[in-house]
Backbone as a ProteinNet text record, in pm:
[ID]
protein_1_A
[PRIMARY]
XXXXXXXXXXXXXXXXXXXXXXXXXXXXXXXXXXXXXXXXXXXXXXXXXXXXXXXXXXXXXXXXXXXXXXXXXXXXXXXXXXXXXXXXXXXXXXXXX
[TERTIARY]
-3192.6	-3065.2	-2976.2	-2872.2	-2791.7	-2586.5	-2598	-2502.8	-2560.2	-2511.8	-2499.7	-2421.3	-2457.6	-2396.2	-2333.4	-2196.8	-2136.3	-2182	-2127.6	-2134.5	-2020.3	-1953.5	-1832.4	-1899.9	-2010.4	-2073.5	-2017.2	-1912.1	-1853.8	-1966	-1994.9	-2072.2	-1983.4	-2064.7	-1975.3	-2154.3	-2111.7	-2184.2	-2178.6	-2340.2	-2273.3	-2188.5	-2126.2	-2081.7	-2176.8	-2135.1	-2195.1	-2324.5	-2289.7	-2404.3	-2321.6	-2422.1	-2407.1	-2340.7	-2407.1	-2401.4	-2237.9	-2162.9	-2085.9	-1986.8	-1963.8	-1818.4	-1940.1	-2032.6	-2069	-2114.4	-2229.6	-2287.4	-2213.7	-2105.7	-2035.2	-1872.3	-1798.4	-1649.6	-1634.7	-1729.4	-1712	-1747.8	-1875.8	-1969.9	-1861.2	-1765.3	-1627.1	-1572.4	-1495.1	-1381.3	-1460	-1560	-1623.5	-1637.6	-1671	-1685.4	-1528.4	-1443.2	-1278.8	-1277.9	-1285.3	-1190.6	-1273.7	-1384.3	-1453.2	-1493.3	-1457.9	-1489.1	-1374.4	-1384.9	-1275.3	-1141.2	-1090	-938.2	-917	-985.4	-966.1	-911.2	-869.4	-790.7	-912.9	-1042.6	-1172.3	-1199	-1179.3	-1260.7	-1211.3	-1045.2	-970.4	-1016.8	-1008.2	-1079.4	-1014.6	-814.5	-742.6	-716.6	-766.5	-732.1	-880.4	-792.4	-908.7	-880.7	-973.6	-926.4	-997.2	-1081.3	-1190	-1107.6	-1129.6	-1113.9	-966.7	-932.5	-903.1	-886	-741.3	-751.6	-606.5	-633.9	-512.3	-361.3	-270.3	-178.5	-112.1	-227.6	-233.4	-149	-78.5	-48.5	-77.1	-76.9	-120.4	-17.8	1.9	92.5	22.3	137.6	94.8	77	-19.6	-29.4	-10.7	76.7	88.6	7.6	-52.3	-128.6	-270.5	-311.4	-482.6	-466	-286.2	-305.3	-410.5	-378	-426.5	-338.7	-393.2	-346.3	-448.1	-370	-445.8	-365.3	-460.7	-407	-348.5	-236.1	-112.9	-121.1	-164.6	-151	13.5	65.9	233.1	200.7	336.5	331.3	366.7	308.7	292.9	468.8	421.4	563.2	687	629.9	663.9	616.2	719.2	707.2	768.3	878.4	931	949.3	988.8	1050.6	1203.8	1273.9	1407.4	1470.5	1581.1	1621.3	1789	1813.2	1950.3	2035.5	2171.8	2278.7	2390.8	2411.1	2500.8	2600.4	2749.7	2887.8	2996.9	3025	3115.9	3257.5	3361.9	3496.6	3569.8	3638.6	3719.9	3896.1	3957.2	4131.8	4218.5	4285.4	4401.2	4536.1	4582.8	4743.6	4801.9	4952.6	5003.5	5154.5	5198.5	5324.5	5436.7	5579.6	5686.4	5780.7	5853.7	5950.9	6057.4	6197.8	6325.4	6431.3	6482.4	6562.4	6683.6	6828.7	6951.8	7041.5	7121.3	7177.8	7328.4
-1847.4	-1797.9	-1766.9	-1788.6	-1766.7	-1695.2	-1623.1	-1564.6	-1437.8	-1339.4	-1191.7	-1142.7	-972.2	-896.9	-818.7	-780.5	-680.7	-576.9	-420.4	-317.8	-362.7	-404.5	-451	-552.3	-592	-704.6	-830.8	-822.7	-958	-1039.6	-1162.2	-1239.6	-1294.7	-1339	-1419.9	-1462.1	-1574.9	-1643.9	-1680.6	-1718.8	-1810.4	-1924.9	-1950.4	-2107.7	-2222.3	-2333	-2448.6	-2416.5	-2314.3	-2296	-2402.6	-2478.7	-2603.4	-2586.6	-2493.4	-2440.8	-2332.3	-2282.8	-2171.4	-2176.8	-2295.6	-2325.8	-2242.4	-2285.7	-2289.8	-2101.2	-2064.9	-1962.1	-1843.9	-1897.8	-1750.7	-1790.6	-1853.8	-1880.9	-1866.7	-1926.2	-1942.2	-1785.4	-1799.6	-1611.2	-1532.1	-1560.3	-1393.7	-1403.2	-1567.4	-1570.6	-1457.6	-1492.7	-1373.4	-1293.3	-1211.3	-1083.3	-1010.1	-1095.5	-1057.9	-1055.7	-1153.7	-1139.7	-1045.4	-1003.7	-939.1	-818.5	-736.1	-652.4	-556.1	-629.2	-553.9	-555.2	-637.5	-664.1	-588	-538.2	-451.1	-342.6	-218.1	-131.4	-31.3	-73.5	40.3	58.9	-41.7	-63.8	13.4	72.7	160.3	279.2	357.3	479.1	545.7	571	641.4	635.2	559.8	518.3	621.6	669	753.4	659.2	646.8	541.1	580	677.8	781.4	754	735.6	741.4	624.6	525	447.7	355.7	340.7	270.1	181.7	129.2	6.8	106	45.9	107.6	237.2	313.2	325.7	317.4	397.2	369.7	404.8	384	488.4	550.2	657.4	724.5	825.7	818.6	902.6	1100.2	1088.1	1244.1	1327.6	1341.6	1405.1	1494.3	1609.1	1696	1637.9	1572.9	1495.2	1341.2	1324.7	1214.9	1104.7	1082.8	997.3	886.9	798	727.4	779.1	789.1	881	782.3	774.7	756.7	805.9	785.4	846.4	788.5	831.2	798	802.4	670.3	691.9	788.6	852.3	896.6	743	828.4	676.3	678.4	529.9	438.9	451.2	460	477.5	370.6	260.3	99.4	109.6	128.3	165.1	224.7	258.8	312.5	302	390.1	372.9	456.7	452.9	528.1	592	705.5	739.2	780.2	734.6	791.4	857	999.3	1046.2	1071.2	1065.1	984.9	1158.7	1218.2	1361.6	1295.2	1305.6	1265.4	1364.8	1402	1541.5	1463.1	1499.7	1451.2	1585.7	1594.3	1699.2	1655	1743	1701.4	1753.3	1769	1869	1807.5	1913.7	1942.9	2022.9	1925.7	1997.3	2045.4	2190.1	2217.8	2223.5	2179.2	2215.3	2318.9	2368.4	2438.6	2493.7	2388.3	2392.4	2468.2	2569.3	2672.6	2647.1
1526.9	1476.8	1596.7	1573.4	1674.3	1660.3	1568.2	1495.8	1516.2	1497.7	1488.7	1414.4	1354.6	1260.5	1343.1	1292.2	1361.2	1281.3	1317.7	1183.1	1089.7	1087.6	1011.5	853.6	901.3	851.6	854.4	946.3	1005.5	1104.4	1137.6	1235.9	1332.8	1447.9	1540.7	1599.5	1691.7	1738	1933.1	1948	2069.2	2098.6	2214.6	2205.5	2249	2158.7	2127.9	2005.8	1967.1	1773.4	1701.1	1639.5	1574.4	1443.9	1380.3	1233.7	1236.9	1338.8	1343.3	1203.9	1207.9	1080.6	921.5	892.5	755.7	797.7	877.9	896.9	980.4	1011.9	1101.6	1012.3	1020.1	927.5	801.6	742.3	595.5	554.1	614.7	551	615.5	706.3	715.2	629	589.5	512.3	391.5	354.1	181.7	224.3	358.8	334.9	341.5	416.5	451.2	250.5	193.6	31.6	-23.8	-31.5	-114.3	-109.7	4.6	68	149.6	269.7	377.1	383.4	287.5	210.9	143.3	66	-82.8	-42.1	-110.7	-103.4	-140.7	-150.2	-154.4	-41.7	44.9	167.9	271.1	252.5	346.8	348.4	488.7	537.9	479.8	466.2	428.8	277.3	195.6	70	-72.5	-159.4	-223	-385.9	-416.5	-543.9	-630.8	-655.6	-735.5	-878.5	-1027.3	-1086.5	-1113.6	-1090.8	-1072	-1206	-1226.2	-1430.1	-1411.7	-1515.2	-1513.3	-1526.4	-1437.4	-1465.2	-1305	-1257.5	-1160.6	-1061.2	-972.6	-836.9	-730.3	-603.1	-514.4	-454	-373	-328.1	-197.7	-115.9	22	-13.5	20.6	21.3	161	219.6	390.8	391.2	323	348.9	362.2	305.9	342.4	425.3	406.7	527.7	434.4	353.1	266.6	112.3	116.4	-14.8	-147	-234.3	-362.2	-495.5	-542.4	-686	-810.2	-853.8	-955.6	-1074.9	-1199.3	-1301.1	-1343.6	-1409.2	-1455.3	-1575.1	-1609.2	-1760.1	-1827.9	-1964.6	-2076.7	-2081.3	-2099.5	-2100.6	-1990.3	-1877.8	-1744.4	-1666	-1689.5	-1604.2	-1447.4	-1442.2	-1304.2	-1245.6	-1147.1	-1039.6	-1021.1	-1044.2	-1009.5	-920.4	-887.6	-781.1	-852.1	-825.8	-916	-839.9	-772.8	-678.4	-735.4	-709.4	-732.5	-655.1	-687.8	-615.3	-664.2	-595.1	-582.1	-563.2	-613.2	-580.1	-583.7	-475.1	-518	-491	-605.5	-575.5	-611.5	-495.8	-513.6	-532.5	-648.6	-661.2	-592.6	-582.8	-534.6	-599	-649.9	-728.6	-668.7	-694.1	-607.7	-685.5	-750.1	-828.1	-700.4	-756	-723.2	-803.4	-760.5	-838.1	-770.5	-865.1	-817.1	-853.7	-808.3	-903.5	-893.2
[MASK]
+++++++++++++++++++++++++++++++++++++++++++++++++++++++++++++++++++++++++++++++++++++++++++++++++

């Protein structure tokens, strides 16, 4: 054998291993999709109880991604801008005697 495990459970090999493409490339590409891609696999990410519908969101105090249940029938996200206009008149009497 001539491949090795990282702790990652990623492999790499010596150069000139015959086999590297099938036994060190292919076996990352699956552990990269199945594994170390996922959003379980993150140190900072807490996904405990986890259901369709779901979002995650930053928590600054644990310095972590946590998961947010929407309220029902709560599809988006919107954003709402409110616009202040202030207009002054100003009015001139004359008076000719």
């Amino acid at each position: 054998m001539a491949y090795y495990a990282l702790s990652s459970g990623l492999r790499y090999c010596d150069i000139g291993y015959t086999n590297w493409r099938t036994d060190v490339v292919n076996y990352n590409w699956t552990v990269l999709n199945n594994t170390l891609l996922k959003f379980t696999a993150l140190l900072d990410t807490d996904t405990t109880g986890l259901t369709n519908g779901d979002i995650l969101v930053y928590k600054s105090s644990s310095q972590n991604w946590e998961r947010k249940a929407l309220e029902p029938g709560y599809h988006h996200i919107s954003t709402t801008t409110t616009t202040t206009t202030t207009t002054t008149t100003t009015t001139s009497t004359t008076t000719t005697t």
